[in-house]
C-alpha positions, -999 to 999 in steps of 0.1 A, spaced: 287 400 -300 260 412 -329 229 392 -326 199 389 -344 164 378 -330 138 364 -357 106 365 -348 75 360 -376 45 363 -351 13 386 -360 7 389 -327 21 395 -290 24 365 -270 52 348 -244 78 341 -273 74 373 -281 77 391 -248 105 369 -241 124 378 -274 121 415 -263 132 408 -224 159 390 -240 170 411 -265 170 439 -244 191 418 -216 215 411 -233 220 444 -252 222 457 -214 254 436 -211 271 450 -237 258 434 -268 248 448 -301 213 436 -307 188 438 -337 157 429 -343 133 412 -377 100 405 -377 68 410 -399 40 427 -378 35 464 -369 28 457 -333 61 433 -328 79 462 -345 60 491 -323 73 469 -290 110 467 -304 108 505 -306 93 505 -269 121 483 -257 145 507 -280 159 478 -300 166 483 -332 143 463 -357 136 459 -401 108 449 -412 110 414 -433 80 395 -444 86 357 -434 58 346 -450 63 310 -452 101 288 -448 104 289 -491 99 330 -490 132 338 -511 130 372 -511 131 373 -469 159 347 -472 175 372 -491 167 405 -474 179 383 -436 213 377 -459 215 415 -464 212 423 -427 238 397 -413 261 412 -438 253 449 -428 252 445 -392 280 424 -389 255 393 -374 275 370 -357 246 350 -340 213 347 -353 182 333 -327 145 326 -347 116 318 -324 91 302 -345 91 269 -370 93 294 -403 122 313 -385 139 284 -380 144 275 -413 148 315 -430 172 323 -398 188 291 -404 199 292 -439 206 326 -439 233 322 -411 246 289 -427 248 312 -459 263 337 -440 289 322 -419 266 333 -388 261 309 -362 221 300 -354 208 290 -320 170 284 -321 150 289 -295 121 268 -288 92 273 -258 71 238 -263 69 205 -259 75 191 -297 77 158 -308 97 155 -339 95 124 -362 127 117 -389 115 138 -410 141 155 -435 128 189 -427 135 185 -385 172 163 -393 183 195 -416 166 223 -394 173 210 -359 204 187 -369 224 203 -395 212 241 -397 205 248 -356 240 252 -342 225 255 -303 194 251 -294 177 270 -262 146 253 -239 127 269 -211 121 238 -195 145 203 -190 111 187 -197 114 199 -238 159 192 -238 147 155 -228 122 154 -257 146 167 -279 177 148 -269 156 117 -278 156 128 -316 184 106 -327 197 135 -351 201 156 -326 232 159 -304 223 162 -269 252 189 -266 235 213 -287 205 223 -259 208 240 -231 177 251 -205 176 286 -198 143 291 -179 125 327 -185 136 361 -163 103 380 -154 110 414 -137 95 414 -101 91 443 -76 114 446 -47 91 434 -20 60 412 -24 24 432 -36 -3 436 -13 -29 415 -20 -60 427 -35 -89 433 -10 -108 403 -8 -141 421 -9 -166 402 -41 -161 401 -69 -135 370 -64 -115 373 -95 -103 342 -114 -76 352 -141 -56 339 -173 -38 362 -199 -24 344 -229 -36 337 -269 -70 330 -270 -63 296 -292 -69 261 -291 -35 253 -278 -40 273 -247 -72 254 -238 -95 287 -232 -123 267 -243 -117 240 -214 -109 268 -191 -142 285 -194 -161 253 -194 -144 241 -158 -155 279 -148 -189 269 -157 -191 241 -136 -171 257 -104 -202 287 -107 -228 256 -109 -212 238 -79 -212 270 -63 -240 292 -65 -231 315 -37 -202 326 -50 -196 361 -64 -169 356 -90 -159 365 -124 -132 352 -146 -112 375 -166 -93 368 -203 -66 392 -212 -55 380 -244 -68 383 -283 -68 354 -306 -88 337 -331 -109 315 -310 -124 348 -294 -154 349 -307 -162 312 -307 -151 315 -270 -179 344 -262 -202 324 -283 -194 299 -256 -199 317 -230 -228 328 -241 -247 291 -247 -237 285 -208 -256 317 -195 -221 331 -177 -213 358 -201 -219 383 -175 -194 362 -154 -167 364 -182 -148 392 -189 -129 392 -222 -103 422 -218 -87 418 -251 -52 424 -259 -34 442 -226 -5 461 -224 -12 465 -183 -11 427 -174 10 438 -141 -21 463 -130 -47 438 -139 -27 411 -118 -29 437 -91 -67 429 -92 -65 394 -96 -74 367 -65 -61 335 -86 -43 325 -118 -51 301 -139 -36 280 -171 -45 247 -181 -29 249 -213 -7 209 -216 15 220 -244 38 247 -229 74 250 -215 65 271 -189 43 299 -194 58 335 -189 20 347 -178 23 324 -152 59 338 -141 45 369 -143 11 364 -117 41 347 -92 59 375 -93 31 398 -84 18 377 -54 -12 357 -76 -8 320 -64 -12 302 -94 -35 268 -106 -17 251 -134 -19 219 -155 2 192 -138 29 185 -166 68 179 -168 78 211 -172 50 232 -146 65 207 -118 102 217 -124 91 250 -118 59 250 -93 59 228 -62 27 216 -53 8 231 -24 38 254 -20 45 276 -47 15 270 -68 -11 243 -68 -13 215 -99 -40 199 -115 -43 167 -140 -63 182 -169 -72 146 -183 -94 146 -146 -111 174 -150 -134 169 -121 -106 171 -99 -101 212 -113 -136 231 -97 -127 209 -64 -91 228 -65 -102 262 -74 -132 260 -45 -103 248 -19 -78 281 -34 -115 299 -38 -121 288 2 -90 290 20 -71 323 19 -48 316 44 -33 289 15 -35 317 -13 -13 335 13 13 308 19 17 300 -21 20 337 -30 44 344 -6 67 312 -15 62 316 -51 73 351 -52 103 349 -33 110 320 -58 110 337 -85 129 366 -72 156 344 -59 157 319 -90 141 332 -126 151 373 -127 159 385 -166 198 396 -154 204 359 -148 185 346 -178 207 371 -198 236 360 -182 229 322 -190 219 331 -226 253 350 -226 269 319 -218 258 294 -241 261 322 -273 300 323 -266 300 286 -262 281 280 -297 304 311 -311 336 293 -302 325 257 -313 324 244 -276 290 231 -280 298 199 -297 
């Protein structure tokens, strides 16, 4: 099959990682995969991961001239399936398959509510002909959109790669080393993370600990401003945008993501399979994955008293860090790799390409 991924980000993120695992997946089972998106660095990592990309603008869902220049591709590379990632890809990927005789399957990684809106019934019920979750948490929002068939979605949780046997676990000589990598934007509550770190270092005075952001965004510098008004910018470390997140979770004593508007995160993924345990927001779609107090520990964000508690007990108590690092990992080398992602993805494509989908 010819496939297309759409991606418009500026910037590297989980939908972008996972369009690049996928992609390369699913080329490595025989597929002929290309690649469109607007940024140098999402180009630069399609050359990395030696798929075959073109530049196109996608500057906004009424940008004719990347309508047209996504038209010209399908036709030259023989696209049989297209797969945007983001909202404006949706509707340029979308119009151009329709236009093309492709078939599209979107792929969304959030929990969205969508109101009957003309724009969502002609995207998601007319123009989308699959439509790929990471979570049965987002298929159940979805599914509840009366213009959307129900047979369209499928959940295909994320791959991560993992190493063959479980990483020893950093020395737990000082500094203890809190850790999150992700955007540095409002929809990954940073700003909530670094305020709960503040009051964990208050509560506990003693302890020698820093927390570390891997991650660029715009809220940056509002964040260091931040961190700066609550006298723990010495505490913080803001590493930027990474390209070693594996070596830094090497390094790392505990994960952490509080972020209430995800599938499931592929950072967290990622710390599981390198033997971090993991502290996450206690939501839908975190609970289908993580099982509290055995593969990661949970926490209700709207309590947010109940969050320092949590990371002194994880802080405390290595013998638990232990027991949820060791369970998690073999969890996800047992249940999320990227060969069976690929393979489920492979699935569903020759189900939407033969009309089986409904």
């Amino acid at each position: 099959m010819n496939i297309l991924f759409i991606n418009s980000s500026d910037s590297w993120g989980g939908t972008e990682k996972w369009v690049m695992m996928a992609a390369a997946e699913l080329r490595n089972r025989g597929h002929s995969v290309h690649y469109c998106g607007r940024s140098q660095v999402m180009l630069e990592k399609a050359r990395l991961f030696n798929i075959p990309s073109t530049r196109v603008l996608l500057r906004n869902e009424g940008d004719l001239l990347s309508l047209l220049q996504l038209r010209e591709i399908i036709r030259r590379h023989k696209i049989e399936m297209v797969i945007p990632t983001k909202v404006r890809d949706y509707w340029l990927g979308g119009l151009a398959a329709k236009s093309t005789g492709a078939k599209c399957v979107i792929r969304l990684g959030i929990l969205r509510t969508l109101k009957s809106r003309f724009k969502h019934r002609f995207v998601y019920g007319r123009l989308a002909d699959g439509i790929i979750v990471n979570t049965a948490a987002i298929a159940e929002g979805l599914a509840a959109s009366p213009f959307i068939n129900p047979e369209k979605i499928r959940v295909i949780y994320n791959g991560v790669p993992a190493p063959d046997s479980l990483p020893e676990e950093f020395p737990p000589a000082p500094p203890f080393r809190f850790f999150f990598a992700g955007s540095l934007t409002k929809r990954k509550n940073v700003r909530l993370l670094i305020e709960i770190f503040h009051k964990f270092c208050a509560e506990n005075p003693d302890s020698d600990c820093r927390l570390q952001l891997a991650g660029d965004g715009p809220q940056r510098s509002d964040l260091q401003q931040l961190a700066g008004s609550l006298q723990i910018e010495k505490q913080i470390v803001f590493l930027g945008h990474r390209d070693d997140v594996p070596q830094l979770l090497q390094q790392a004593h505990l994960f952490l993501f509080l972020s209430a508007n995800e599938g499931f995160p592929n950072a967290a993924f990622e710390a599981m399979a390198h033997g971090v345990p993991v502290l996450l927001a206690d939501m839908a779609g975190y609970r289908e994955i993580v099982t509290h107090g055995e593969t990661g520990w949970l926490v209700d964000v709207q309590h947010k008293s109940e969050i320092p508690a949590a990371m002194k007990k994880l802080f405390a108590e290595e013998p638990l860090r232990q027991k949820l690092r060791q369970q998690a990992f073999q969890m996800v080398k047992d249940k999320f790799s990227p060969e069976m992602m690929a393979e489920r993805m492979e699935q569903f494509l020759k189900e939407v390409f033969r009309g089986k989908n409904g």
